[in-house]
GUSE-349325 format. One line per field, with one value per residue (C-alpha): x, y, z. Coordinates in steps of 0.1 Angstrom, whole numbers, plus 5000, padded with zeros to 4 digits. Layout:
! residues N
xx = c(X, ...);
yy = c(Y, ...);
zz = c(Z, ...);
***
This chain:
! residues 216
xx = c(5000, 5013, 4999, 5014, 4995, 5001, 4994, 4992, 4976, 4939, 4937, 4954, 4925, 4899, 4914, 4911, 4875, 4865, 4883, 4860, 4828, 4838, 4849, 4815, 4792, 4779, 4764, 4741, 4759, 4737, 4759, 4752, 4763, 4764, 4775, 4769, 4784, 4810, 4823, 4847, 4833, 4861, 4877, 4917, 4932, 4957, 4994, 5026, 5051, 5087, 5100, 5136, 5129, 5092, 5063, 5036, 5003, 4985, 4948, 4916, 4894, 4865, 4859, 4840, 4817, 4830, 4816, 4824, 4809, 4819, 4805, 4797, 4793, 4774, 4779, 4751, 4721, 4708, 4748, 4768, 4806, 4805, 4839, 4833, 4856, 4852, 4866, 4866, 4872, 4876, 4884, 4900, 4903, 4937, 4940, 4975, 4985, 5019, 5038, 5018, 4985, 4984, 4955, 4949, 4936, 4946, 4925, 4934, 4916, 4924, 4912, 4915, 4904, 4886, 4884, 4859, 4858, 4830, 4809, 4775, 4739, 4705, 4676, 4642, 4648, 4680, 4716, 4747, 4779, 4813, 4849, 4880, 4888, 4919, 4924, 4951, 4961, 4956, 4959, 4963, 4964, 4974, 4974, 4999, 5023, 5024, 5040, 5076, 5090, 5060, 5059, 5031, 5042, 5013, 5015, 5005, 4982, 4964, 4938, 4909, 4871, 4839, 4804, 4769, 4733, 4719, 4684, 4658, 4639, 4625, 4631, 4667, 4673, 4686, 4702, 4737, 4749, 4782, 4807, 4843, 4879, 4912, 4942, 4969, 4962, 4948, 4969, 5002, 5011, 5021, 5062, 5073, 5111, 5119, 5097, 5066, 5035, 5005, 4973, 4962, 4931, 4924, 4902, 4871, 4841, 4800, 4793, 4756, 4747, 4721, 4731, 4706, 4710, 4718, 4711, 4694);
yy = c(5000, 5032, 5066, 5104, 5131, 5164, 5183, 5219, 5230, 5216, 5240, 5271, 5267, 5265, 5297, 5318, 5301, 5316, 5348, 5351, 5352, 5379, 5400, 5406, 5409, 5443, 5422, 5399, 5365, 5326, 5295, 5263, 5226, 5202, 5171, 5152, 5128, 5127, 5106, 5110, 5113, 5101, 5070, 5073, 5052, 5026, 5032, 5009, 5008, 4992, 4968, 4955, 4929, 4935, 4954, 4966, 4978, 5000, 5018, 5025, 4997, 5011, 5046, 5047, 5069, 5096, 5114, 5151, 5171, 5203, 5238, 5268, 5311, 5329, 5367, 5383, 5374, 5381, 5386, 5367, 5350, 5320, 5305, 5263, 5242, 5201, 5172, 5148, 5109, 5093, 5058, 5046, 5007, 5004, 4971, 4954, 4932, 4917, 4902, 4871, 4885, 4881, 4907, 4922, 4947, 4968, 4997, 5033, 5057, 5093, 5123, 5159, 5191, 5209, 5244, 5257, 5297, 5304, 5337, 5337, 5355, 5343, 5346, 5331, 5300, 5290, 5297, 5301, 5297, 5291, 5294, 5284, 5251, 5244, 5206, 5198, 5167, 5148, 5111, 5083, 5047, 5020, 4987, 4995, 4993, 4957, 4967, 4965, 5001, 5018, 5052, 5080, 5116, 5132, 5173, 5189, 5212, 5210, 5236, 5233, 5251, 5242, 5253, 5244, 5255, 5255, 5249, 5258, 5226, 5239, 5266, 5255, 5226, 5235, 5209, 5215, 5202, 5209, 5202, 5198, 5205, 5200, 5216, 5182, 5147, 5120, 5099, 5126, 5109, 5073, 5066, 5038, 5033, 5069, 5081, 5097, 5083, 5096, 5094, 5115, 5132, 5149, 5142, 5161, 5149, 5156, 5163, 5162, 5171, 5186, 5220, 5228, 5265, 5273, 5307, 5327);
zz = c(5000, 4994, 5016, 5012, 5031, 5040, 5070, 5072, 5039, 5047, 5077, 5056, 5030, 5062, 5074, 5041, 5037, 5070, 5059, 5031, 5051, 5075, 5049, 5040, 5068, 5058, 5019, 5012, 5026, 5026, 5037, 5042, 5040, 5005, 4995, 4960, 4937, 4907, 4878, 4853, 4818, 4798, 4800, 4784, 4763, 4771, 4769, 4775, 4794, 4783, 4808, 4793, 4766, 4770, 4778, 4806, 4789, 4811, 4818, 4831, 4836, 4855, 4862, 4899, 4912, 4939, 4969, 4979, 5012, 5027, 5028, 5010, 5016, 4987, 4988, 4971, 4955, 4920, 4913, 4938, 4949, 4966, 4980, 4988, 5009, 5001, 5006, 4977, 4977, 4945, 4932, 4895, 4889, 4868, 4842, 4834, 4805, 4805, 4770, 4776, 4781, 4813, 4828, 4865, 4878, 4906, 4927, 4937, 4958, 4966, 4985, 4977, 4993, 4964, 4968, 4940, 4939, 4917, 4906, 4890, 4884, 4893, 4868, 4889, 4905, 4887, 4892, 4864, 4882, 4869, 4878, 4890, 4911, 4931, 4943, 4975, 4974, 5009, 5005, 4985, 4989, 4959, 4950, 4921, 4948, 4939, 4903, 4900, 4897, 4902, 4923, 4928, 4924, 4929, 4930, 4964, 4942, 4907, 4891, 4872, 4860, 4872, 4851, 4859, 4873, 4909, 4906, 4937, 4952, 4982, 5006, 5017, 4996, 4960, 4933, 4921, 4884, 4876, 4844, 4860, 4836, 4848, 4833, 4844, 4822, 4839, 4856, 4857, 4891, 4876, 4876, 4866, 4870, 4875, 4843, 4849, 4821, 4817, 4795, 4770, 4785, 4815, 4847, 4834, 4855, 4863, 4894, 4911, 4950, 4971, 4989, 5023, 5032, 5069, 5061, 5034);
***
């Protein structure tokens, strides 16, 4: 098994959250708690791997869904800022084949603290909200361990974009729908041997959760 954490970063990023919401006490502020799911929505294609005389081939073989819970402050209403602080767990099932066609297949899981900083408008009911994403890598634990010369590098801190619509339920319950991009490929923290691989596309994933206001 293989586990790299950090220590300090989580509770930096819970201090600047916090930051943003007493900046504002004089506007229009709502917070409140969410949680949802998310998926990748593109599976990569395989790639090999030399190994001396032969060869490792290497991918996804199921893409698992994730879970993700942690709060949120909106500042204003009809146009509005609204800094979130989650923590996101996520699994990827990896596939081997060997010269001889030999196949297994090996788990990962990971968990982030996903910082989404997003800015938006409301038109009735709905909200459009977009922006900027930063993921802090917290944990992960691999069965590629198992693999000769395999190591995980994974950066302390990736970026990406997040787009979608909050949509009202009921009086504090609202439905969130959001497209997610990432600006690293998938898999960038796979070494093999002291080279780093990776696949050709990146994480993009869909992610859908409830959010219940605190306050409005």
């Amino acid at each position: 098994m293989n586990r790299q954490s950090i220590s300090f970063k989580p509770l930096f990023a819970a201090v600047l959250f916090m930051l943003a919401f007493q900046s504002a006490q004089a506007q229009f502020i709502s917070f409140g708690l969410k949680g949802g799911l998310n998926t990748q929505v593109n599976k990569p294609a395989d790639f090999s791997i030399p190994q001396l005389d032969t060869f490792l081939n290497f991918g996804v073989d199921k893409l698992r869904m994730g879970a993700q819970f942690g709060a949120y402050v909106r500042i204003g209403n009809k146009v509005f800022i609204q800094p979130e602080l989650l923590f996101n767990s996520n699994r990827t099932d990896f596939k081997t084949e060997d010269i001889n066609f030999n196949q297994l297949v090996r788990q990962e899981k990971y968990q982030y603290l996903d910082m989404p900083l997003l800015v938006g408008f409301k038109i009735g009911g709905v909200r459009f909200q977009g922006g900027p994403v930063g993921h802090i890598f917290i944990n992960s634990k691999s069965e590629l361990t198992d693999l000769e010369g395999y190591e995980a590098k994974f950066k302390q801190m990736t970026w990406g974009y997040q787009a979608g619509l909050n949509i009202k339920l009921l009086t504090r319950l609202s439905l969130d729908i959001r497209y997610e991009g990432n600006f690293d490929k998938f898999g960038s923290h796979i070494n093999f041997y002291g080279n780093t691989y990776q696949f050709s596309t990146t994480p993009n994933r869909l992610i859908v959760g409830v959010n219940l206001a605190i306050k409005k």
